[in-house]
N, C-alpha and C positions, 0 to 999 in steps of 0.2 A: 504494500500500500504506500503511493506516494503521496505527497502534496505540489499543488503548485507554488514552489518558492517564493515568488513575487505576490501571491496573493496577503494581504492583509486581513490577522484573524481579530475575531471581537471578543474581548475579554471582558465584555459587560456582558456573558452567556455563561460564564462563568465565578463562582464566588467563592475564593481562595479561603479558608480558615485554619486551616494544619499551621498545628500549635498554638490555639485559642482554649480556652478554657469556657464550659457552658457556666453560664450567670443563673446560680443559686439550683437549687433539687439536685438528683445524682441520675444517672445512666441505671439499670435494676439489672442490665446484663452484664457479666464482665469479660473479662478474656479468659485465655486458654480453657480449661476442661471445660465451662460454663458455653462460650463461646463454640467450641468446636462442637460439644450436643448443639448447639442452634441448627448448627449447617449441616450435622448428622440428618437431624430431622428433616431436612429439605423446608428451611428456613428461606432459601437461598434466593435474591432475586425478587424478593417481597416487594410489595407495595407498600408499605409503613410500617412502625413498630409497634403501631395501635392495632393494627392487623394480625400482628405475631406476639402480642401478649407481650410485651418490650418497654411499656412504656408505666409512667408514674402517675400519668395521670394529668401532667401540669402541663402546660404548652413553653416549651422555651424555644426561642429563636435561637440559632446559630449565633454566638459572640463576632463583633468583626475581628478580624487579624491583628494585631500593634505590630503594622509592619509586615507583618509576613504575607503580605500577600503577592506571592512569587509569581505568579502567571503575570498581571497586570504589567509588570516590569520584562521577564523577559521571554512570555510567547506573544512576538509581533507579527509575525510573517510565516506563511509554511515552510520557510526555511527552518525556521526553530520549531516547527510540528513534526519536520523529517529528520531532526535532531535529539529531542527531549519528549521524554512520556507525556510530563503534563501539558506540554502542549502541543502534544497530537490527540490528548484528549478535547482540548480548546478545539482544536481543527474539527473532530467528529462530530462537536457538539455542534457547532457552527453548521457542517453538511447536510447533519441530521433535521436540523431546524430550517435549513434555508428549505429542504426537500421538502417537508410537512406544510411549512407556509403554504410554498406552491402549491400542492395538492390538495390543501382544503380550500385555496382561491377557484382552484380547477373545478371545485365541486360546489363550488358557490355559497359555503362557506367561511369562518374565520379562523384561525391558528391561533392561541395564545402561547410564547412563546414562555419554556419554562428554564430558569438557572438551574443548570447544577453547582453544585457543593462540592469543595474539594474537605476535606475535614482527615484529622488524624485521629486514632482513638477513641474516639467519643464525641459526638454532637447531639444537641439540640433543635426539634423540629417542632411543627405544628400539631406533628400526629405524637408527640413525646422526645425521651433520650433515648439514647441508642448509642451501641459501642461499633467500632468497627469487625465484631463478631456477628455482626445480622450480613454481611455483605453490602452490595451496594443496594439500595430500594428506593422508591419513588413513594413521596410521602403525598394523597391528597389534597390535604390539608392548607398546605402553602405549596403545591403543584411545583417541588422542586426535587429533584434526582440527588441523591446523597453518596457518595463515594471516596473511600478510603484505596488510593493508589496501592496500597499496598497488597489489598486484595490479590492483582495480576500475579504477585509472586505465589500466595497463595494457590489460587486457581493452578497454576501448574506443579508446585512441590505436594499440596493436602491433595487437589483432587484428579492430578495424573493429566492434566491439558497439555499441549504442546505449546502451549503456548503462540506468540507471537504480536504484533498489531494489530491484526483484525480480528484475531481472539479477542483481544481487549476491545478493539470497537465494537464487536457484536454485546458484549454487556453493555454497552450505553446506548447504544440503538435496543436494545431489548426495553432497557428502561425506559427508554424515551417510548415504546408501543403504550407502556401503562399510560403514559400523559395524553396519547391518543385515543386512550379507550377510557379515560376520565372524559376526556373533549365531548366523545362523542356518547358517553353514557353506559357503555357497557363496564367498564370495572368495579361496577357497584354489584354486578353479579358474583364476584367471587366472596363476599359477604355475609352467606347463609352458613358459614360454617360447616359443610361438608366437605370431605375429603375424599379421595378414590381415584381412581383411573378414570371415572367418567363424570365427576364433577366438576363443576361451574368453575372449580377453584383453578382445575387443571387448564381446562377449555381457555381460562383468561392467560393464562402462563401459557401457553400453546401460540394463541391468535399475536400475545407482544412479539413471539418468537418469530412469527409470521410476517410480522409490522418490521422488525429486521429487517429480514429479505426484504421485504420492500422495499427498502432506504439504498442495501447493497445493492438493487439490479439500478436502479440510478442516479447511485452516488457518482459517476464517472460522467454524467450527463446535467446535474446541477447546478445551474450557474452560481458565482461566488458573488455576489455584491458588490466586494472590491474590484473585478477585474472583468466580471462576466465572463469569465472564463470556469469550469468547474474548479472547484476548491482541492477534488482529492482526482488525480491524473492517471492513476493506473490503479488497479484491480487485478489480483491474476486469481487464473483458478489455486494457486497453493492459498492467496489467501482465502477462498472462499472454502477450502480443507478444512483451514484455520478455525472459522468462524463454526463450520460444523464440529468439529471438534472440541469447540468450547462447547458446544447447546448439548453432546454428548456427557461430556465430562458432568456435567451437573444436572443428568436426568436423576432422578429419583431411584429407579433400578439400581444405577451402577453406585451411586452415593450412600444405598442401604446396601449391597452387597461387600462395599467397601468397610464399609464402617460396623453395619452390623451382621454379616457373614449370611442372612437370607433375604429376598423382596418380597414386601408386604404391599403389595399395588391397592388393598383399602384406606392405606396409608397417605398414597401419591397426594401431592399438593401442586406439582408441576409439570407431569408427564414422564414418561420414561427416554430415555438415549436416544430410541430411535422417533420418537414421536417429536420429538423436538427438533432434530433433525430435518425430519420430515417436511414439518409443519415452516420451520426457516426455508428449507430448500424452496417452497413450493412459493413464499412471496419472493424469495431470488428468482427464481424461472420466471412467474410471472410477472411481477412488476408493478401488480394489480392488487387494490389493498378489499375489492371485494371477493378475493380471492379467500381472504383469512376469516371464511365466517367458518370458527369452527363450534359453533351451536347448532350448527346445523345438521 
């Protein structure tokens, strides 16, 4: 995955906080053993921590950074996106958003466009605290995508990914589906509290998977703002490997077989390896975001 160099990225899509401290109440989750059951359980990839039993109860915002807020200063161009993680995260965010604009103008529609959150260890959201043991999730509450960079390393050492770039953009383009299925009214279905292979819950974890693919089959065709040119210039099929390989690594199946040595599919909360798989493949091929009704 590259970027266009000369494109200029917007760092007002994103809100830098790693190494802020949340203002007053505490996080109820902590790290290691506490942490690692979270994402045993296929925690992973959530929608909020109100959602995953995570929270305190109290609403705290995000603390601003004193200072740290590293993106602002130096992810300015996709030169430093084909350079540094976090701002190739800036870049994704930026593709992912310029795309969804478009496509809800296309459908006569409006986008509201949502910030993510860079955070270390612990922040504060609308939906509650949270440690960076939930993974990254998308909080409705104040419709903003929460992630701890540090996850990426994760993802490949805890749960066996290959890793790579589009590994990591497919978590943020995934997140970014829940903000389109708030948009459009469907993410309020995974809320009835069932779990399964054929629950609402899954279905919603499925269709962001979906919303992915969609981002990926015309990330290379999006124009950038700055240059009208697309923002990310190449795509190959290793990274679209990549990108299923990540949707693999954290199906449910291989996450309980991993962890807890058999799969209990009444369990699932987000699909298994190959349905997620799947379900990304199928908005990649098509391109088509009516493609992902998977209620149907």
């Amino acid at each position: 995955m590259q970027f266009d160099d000369d494109a200029r990225l917007d760092t007002s899509e994103v809100q830098d906080v790693r190494g802020s401290r949340i203002p007053g109440g505490r996080a109820t989750v902590g790290g290691g053993l506490a942490g690692l059951l979270a994402l045993v359980l296929a925690l992973l990839f959530g929608v909020g921590p109100d959602q995953l039993g995570l929270t305190d109860g109290s609403e705290q915002p995000a603390a601003p950074a004193s200072g740290l807020a590293q993106v602002q200063q130096a992810c300015l161009t996709g030169q430093d996106a084909n350079a540094r993680d976090d701002c190739r995260m800036v870049a994704v965010v930026n593709s992912v958003q310029d795309f969804w604009d478009g496509e809800f103008t296309r459908r006569g529609g409006a986008y509201g466009r949502s910030p993510t959150v860079f955070f270390s260890e612990r922040v504060g959201t609308a939906c509650g605290s949270a440690t960076s043991a939930v993974g990254p999730f998308y909080c409705p509450g104040d419709r903003k995508v929460y992630l701890d960079l540090g996850f990426f390393e994760d993802l490949r050492t805890t749960f066996g990914a290959q890793g790579g770039p589009f590994g990591q953009a497919y978590v943020v383009a995934h997140e970014y589906g829940h903000h389109v299925q708030n948009l459009t009214g469907t993410l309020g279905r995974s809320r009835d509290g069932r779990t399964g292979a054929g629950s609402n819950a899954v279905r919603v974890e499925l269709q962001a998977d979906c919303y992915a693919g969609v981002w990926a089959h015309h990330a290379t065709t999006t124009p950038d703002e700055s240059t009208g040119r697309p923002l990310i210039t190449e795509l190959t099929d290793a990274d679209i490997r990549d990108g299923l390989d990540a949707a693999a690594a954290v199906g449910d199946d291989r996450i309980q077989e991993r962890f807890q040595g058999r799969v209990t599919p009444e369990t699932w909360t987000h699909g298994s390896a190959q349905q997620r798989q799947e379900w990304f493949y199928r908005g990649y091929e098509s391109g088509d975001m009516a493609r992902c009704d998977t209620f149907r």
